[in-house]
N, C-alpha and C positions, 0 to 999 in steps of 0.2 A: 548424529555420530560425526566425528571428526574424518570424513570419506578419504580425504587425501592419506590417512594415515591407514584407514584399514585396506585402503588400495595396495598401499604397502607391504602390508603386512601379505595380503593376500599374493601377491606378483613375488613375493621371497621365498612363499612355502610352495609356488610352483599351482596353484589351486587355477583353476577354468574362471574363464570371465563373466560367465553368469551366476558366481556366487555371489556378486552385487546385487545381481537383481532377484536372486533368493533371500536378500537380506532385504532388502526396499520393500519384498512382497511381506516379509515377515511385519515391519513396522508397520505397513499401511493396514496388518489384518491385528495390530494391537498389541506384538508382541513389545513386552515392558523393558527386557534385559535379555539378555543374549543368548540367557538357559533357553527361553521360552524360542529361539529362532531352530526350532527341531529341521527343519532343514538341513543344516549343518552337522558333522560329526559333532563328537563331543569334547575331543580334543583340539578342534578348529577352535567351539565355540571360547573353550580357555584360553586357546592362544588368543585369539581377538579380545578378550576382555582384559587381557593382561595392557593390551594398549588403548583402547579407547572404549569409555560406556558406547550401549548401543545409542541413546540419543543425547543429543547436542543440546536440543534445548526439551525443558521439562514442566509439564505444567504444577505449577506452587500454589493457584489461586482460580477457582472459576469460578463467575458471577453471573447470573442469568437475570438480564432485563425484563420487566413485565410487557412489554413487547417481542418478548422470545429471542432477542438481541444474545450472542453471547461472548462474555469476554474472561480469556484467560491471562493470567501473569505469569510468563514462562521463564524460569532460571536458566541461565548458563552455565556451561563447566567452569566458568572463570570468576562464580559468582555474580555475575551484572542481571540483572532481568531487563526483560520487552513485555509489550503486551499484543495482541492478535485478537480480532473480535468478528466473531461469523453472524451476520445480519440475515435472516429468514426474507423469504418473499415468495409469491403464489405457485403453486402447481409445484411445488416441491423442489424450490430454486435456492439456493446460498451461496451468499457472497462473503469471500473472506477478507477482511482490511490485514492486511500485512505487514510488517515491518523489516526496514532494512537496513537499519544503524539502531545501535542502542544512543536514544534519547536525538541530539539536532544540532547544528552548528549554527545553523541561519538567525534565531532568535524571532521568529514571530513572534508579534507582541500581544494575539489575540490565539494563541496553541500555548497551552500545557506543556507539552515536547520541548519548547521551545526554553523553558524555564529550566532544563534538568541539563542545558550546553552538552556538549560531544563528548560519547564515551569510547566506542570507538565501531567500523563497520561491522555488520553482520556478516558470515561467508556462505557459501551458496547453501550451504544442507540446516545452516539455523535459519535459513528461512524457508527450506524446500518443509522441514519437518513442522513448522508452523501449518503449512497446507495441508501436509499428513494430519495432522491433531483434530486439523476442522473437517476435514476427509471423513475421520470417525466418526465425531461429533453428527454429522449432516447425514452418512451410515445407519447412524442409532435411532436416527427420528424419521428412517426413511424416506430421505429427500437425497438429494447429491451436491456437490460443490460443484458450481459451474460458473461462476466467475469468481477472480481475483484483484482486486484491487491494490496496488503497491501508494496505499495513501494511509499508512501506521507510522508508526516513528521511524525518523528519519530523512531525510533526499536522498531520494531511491538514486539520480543523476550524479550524486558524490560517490558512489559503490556502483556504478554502472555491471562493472567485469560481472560480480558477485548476481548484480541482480538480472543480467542475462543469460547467464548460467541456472540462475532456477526457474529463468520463465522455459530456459528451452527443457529442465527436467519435470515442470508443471505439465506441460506443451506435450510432452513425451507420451505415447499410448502403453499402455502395460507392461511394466513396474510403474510407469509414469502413471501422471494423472489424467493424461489425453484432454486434458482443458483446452478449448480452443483458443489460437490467439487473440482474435477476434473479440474473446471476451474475459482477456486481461488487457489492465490500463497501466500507465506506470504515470502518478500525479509528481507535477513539479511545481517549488516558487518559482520558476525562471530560471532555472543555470540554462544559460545558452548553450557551455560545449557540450552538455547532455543533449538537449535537444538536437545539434547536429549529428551525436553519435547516433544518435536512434534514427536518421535517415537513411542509414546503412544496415542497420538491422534487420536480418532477411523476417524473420516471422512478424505479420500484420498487426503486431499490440497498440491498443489506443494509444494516445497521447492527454493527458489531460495540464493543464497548465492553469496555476492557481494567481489569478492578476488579482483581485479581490478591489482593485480601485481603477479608476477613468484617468487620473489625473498622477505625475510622478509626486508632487506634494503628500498628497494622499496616500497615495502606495510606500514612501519611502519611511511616512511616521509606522505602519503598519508592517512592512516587509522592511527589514534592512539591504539585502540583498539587491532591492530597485537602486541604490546607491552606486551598483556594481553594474547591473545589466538596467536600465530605465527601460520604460515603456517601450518608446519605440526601437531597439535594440532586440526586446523580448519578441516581440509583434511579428519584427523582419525575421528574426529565426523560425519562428513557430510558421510564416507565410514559403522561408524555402522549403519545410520540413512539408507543408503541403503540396509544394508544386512536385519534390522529388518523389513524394511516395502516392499521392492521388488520396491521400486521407482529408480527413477534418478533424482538426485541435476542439478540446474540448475545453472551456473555459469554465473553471471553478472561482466563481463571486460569493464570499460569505456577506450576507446584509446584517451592518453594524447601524443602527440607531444613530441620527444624526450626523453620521461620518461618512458614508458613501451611499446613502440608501435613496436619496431625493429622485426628481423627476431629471430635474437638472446631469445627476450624476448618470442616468440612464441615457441621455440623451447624448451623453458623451462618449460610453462604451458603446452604443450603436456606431458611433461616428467613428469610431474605432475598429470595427467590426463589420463595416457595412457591404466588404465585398464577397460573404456567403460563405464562406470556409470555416467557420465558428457555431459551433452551439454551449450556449451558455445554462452552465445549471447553477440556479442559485440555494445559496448555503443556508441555515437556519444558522445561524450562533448559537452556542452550547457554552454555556455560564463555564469559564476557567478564574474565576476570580480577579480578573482583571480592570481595566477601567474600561469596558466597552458592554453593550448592551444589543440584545435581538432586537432585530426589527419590528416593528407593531405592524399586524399581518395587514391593516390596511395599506402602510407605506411601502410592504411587502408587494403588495395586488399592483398597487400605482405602479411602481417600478416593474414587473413583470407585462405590462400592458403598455408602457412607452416602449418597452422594447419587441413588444408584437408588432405594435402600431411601426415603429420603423422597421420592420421587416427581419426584425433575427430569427432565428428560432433559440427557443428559451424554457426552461423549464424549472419547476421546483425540488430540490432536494428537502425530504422531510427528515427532520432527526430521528435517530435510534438509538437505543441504549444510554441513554442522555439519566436518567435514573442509578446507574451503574460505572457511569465515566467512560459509559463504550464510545460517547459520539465524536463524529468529528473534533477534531483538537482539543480533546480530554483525554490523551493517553498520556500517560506519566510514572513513573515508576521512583522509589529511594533510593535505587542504589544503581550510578548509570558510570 
């Protein structure tokens, strides 16, 4: 729903301030339209639908991975679609990959996203109601949503306002989702003045930061944006962002075939990373049609094991929904 507007509406007809969260409770138990929000009189319910449907963004498409992966294509009021994909995992755990622009300005050259250019931000409640959807979803199979990942279309760090606005109504206990921050991330290529803003940011959410190369050659054929913030520019921000908050930056490396994958190029992101404030998870590449290729899982092992041997901590991200277009930098949409 367009919140600022039925704040409106609501704060003119003189109505109590927990008719929002009579309505939040309404969406999150799966009401579709605004008849279904029986909470409400029935003359509320008209007048509110006379200004804004109850939901903002709408699922058009749901696709479920044979890995239980799931991914929806959610329309907007203004016509544009996103897409939102809830990842299963043990003991009844779901993660939801989020989105927070429709489509991407930055142009990675190995993201799908990155092919459909900027269409324009997302605002807080198309993407609070993206968590709702997978809420249900994760509801229905009796599990819960308990982390969120802001790594869907977009940089989360170019809509900053927008996306701490829905971590603090994610964050929020009943109407909220009560998600701990703790286990929401917000992933970036680098913009540096995001990551400064987020030193300020009172609630504890990860930090994840997408270098994906050792060297600025490297990184700048791959990320445009190292053009703008290189390496070591990226590095010192992500290093105050540790000293002021007592965290640790998460480093997201996808392994490309021949382009950053060697021993050589591990030995450099160590040398990079060697003063313990870093954990690194590396990527699987997920086929976008492009000119780059996964790593062959021995070159994958080699490089995971130079970087134990120098002392990082290091791990594997395994793909999901890769069958579906759910994974990593396979989201994309026609009309952005």
């Amino acid at each position: 729903m367009d919140r600022d507007a039925v704040a409106v509406v609501l704060e003119q007809l003189g109505e109590p301030r927990y008719r929002m969260d009579q309505i939040v409770r309404a969406q999150r138990a799966g009401a579709g339209s605004w008849d279904e929000v029986t909470t409400l009189g029935k003359p509320l319910r008209a007048e509110l639908a006379g200004h804004a449907p109850l939901w903002s963004a709408v699922p058009e498409e749901r696709l479920v991975s044979v890995d239980g992966t799931v991914k929806w294509r959610l329309g907007l009021a203004d016509g544009r679609q996103i897409e939102a994909v809830l990842i299963a995992h043990a003991q009844g755990r779901r993660t939801l990959c989020v989105s927070s622009q429709v489509g991407c300005a930055l142009g990675c050259t190995f993201c799908s996203t990155g092919t459909m250019g900027f269409g324009r931000d997302l605002t807080v409640w198309e993407i609070v109601e993206q968590a709702l959807i997978a809420a249900q979803e994760a509801d229905s199979q009796g599990a819960r949503l308990s982390n969120v990942v802001f790594m869907g279309m977009g940089e989360p760090m170019q809509n900053l306002l927008a996306v701490f606005g829905a971590i603090e109504e994610l964050h929020r206990p009943a109407p909220g989702l009560g998600i701990s921050a703790r286990q929401i991330a917000v992933s970036t290529v680098g913009w540096v003045p995001g990551i400064a803003a987020m030193q300020d940011f009172p609630l504890p959410v990860r930090l994840a930061v997408s270098l994906h190369a050792a060297d600025d050659q490297t990184r700048s054929r791959m990320m445009p944006v190292n053009q703008r913030y290189p390496i070591a520019s990226l590095l010192s921000a992500c290093r105050r962002y540790c000293d002021k908050t007592g965290r640790r930056v998460f480093i997201e490396y996808v392994l490309l075939d021949g382009v950053n994958d060697s021993v050589d190029d591990a030995k450099r992101l160590a040398r990079l990373l060697r003063d313990g404030r870093f954990h690194v998870n590396l990527i699987e590449y997920n086929a976008t049609g492009g000119e780059f290729r996964a790593s062959r899982p021995e070159r994958r092992e080699r490089f995971l094991l130079a970087l134990e041997r120098a002392g990082l901590e290091a791990s594997v991200r395994r793909s999901r929904g890769a069958d579906v277009a759910a994974a990593c930098g396979q989201l994309v949409t026609a009309r952005s």
